[in-house]
C-alpha positions in Angstrom: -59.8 -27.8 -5.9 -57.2 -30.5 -6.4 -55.1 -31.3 -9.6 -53.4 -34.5 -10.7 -49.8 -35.4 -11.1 -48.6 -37.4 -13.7 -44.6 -38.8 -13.2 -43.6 -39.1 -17.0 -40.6 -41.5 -17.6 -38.3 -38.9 -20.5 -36.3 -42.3 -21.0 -32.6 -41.7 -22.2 -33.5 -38.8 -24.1 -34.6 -39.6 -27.9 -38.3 -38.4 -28.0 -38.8 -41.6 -30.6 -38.6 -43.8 -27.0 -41.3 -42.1 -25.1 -44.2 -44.5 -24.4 -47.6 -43.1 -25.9 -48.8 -43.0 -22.7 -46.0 -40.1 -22.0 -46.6 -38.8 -25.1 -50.4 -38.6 -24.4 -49.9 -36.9 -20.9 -47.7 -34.2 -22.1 -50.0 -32.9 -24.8 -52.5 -32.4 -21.8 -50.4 -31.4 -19.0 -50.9 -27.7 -18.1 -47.4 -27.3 -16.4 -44.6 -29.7 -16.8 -41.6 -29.8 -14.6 -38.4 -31.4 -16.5 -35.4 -32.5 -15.6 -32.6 -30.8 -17.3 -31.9 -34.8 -19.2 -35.2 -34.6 -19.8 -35.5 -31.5 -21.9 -35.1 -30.7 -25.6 -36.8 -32.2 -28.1 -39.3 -34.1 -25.7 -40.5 -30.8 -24.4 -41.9 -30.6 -28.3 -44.8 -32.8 -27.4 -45.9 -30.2 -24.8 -49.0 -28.2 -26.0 -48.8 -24.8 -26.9 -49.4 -22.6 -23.6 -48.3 -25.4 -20.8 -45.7 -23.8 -18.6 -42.3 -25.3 -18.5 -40.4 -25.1 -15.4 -37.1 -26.1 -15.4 -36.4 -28.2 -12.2 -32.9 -30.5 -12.6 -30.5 -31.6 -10.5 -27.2 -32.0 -11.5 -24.0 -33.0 -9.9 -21.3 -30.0 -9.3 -23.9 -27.7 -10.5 -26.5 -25.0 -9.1 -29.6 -27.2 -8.6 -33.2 -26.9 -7.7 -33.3 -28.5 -3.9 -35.3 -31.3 -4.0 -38.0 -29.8 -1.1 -38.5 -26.8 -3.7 -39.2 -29.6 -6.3 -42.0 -31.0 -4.3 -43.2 -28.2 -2.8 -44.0 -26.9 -6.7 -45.6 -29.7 -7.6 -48.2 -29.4 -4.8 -48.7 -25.8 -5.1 -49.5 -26.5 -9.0 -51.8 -29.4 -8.7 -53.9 -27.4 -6.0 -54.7 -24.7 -8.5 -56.5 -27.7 -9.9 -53.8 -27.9 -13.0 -52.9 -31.1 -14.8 -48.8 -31.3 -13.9 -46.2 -33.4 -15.6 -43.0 -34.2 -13.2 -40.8 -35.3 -16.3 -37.6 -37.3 -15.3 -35.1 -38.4 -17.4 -34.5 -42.4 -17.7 -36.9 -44.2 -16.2 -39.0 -42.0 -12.7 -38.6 -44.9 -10.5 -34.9 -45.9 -10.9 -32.4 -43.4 -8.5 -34.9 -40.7 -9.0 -35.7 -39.8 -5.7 -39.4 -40.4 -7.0 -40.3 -41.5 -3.3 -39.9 -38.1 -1.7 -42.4 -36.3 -4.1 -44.7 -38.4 -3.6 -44.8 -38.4 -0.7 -45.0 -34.4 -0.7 -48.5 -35.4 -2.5 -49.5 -38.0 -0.5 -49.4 -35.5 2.4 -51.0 -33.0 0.4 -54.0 -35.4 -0.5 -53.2 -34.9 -4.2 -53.6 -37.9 -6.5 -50.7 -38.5 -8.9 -49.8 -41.7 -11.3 -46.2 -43.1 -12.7 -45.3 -43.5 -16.4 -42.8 -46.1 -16.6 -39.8 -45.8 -19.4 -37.0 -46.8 -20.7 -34.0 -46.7 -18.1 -30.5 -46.2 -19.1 -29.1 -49.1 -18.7 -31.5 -50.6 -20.9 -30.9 -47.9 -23.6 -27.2 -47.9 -23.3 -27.4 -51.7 -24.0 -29.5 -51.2 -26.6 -27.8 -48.7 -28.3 -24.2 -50.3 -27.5 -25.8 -53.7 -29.8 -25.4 -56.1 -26.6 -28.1 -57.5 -24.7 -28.3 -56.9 -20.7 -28.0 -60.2 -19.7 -25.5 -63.7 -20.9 -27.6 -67.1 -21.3 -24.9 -69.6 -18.9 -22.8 -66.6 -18.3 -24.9 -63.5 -17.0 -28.2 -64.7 -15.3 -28.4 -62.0 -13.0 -28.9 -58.3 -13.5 -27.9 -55.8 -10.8 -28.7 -51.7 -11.3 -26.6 -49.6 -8.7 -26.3 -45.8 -7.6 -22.3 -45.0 -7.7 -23.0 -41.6 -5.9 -24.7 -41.1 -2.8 -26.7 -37.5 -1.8 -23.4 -35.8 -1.8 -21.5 -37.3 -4.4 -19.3 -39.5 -2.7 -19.2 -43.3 -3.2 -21.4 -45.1 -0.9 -19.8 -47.1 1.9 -22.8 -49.3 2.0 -22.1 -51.0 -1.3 -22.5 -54.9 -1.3 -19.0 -55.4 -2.7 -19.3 -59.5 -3.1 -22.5 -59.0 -4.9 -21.2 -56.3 -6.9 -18.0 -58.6 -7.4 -19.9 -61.6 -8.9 -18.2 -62.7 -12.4 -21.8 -64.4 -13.5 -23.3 -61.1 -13.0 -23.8 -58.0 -15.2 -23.8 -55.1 -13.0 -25.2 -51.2 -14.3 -24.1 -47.8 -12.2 -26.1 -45.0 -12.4 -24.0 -41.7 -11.5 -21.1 -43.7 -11.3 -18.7 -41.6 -13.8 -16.9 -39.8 -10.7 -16.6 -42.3 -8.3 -15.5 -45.5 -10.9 -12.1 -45.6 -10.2 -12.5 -45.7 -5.7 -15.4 -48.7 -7.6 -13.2 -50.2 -9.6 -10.4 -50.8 -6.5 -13.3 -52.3 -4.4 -14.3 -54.2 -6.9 -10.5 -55.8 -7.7 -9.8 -56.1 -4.3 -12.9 -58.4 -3.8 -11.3 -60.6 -6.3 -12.9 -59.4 -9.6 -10.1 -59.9 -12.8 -8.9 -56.6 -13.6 -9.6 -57.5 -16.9 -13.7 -57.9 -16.8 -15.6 -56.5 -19.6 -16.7 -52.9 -19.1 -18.8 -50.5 -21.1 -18.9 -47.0 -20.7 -22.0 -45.1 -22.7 -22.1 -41.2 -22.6 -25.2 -39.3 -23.3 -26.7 -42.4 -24.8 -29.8 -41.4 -27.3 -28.3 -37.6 -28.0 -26.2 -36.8 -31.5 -22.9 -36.4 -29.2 -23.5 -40.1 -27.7 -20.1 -41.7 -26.8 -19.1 -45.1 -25.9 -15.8 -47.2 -24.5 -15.8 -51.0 -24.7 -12.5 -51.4 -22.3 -12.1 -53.1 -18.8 -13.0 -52.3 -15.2 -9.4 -51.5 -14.6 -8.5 -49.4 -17.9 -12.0 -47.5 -17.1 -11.0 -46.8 -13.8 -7.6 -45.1 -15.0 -9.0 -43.2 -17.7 -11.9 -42.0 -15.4 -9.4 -41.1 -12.9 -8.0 -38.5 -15.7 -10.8 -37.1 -17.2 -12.7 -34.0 -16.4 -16.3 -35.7 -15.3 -18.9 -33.4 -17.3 -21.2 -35.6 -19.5 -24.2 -37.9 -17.9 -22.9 -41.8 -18.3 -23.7 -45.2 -17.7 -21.3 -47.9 -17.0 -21.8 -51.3 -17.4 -19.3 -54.0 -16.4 -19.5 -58.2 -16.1 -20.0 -60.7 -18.6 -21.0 -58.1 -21.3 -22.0 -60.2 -24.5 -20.3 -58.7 -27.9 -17.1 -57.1 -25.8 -14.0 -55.8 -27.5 -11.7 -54.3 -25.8 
């Protein structure tokens, strides 16, 4: 007896900016697993009686190891239950959405992926700028800042990440901006580019910081890291620093 596993894209957090589709597939799911971004008011459109299991991962705290994650979701579905893996933003982007399914593959368990609205998108959004510059900004570029243990990769493409005519987003970046911010100078980017910092983007304590890639990176550099963020930098249309 085999279940199904749907991946539910939570998007930034404002339960007005789930899909219907994720809507739909929460009022059926018998267990849902949630991230902790991905919790609150979208857990509402659970049915009464599903069982909630709390599952996130967050940086600098206790956290479920990701082979417990996947190892629940296989031992749910095969009770023949309809489970819900909801994840914050969007499930595909810096999720690590390939390892559980891959935990079903291996299982033989059939699953499907919700997509939603990703932060960057929503920060955008919410900021009153669009993603991308006609002339100025043809090229989007979405980038992890933190690698599995929270450091900055060393992998990075720095002249990529460098390009002017780009507008570049980091996910899990808030930590590691300022070590960023001095690769990113020292490639030749102006100290002054545009920046945009949006905290908890979609929740009533929502913040944001319209400054530069430098100023960021000294004000990050001073702050106690806590919140979830976004930071977007490049030619950001409707900038004031």
């Amino acid at each position: 007896m085999s279940g199904f596993v749907s991946f539910v894209s939570a998007g930034p957090g404002d339960p007005e900016l789930l899909t219907l589709k994720a809507a739909a597939r929460l009022r059926e799911a018998d267990v849902v697993l949630y991230d902790d971004l991905a919790a609150g008011a979208i857990l509402d459109n659970a049915r009464e009686g599903a069982k909630l299991v709390s599952v996130g991962k967050r940086a600098g705290r206790p956290s479920a190891r990701q082979e417990h994650v996947s190892r629940l979701l296989v031992d749910y579905a095969a009770t023949g239950a309809k489970v819900v893996r909801l994840k914050s933003g969007d499930a595909g982007m810096f999720g690590r959405l390939e390892e559980e399914i891959d935990a079903l593959r291996g299982a033989g368990i059939g699953y499907e992926i919700i997509p939603g609205v990703t932060a960057a998108s929503a920060a955008a959004a919410a900021a009153g700028i669009p993603l991308t510059r006609r002339h100025s900004a043809r090229r989007l570029q979405f980038v992890t800042g933190a690698n599995a243990s929270g450091d900055l990769p060393d992998d990075l493409d720095w002249m990529a990440l460098a390009d002017p005519n780009a507008v570049t987003a980091v996910y899990m970046g808030k930590r590691t901006f300022p070590a960023l911010a001095a690769h990113l100078m020292a490639q030749g980017m102006a100290p002054d580019t545009p920046a945009l910092l949006a905290e908890a983007v979609g929740r009533v304590d929502q913040r944001f910081i319209r400054t530069t890639i430098e100023k960021l990176a000294a004000q990050l550099a001073q702050e106690d890291v806590t919140a979830t963020a976004i930071i977007l930098y490049g030619a950001l249309a409707g900038h004031d620093s």
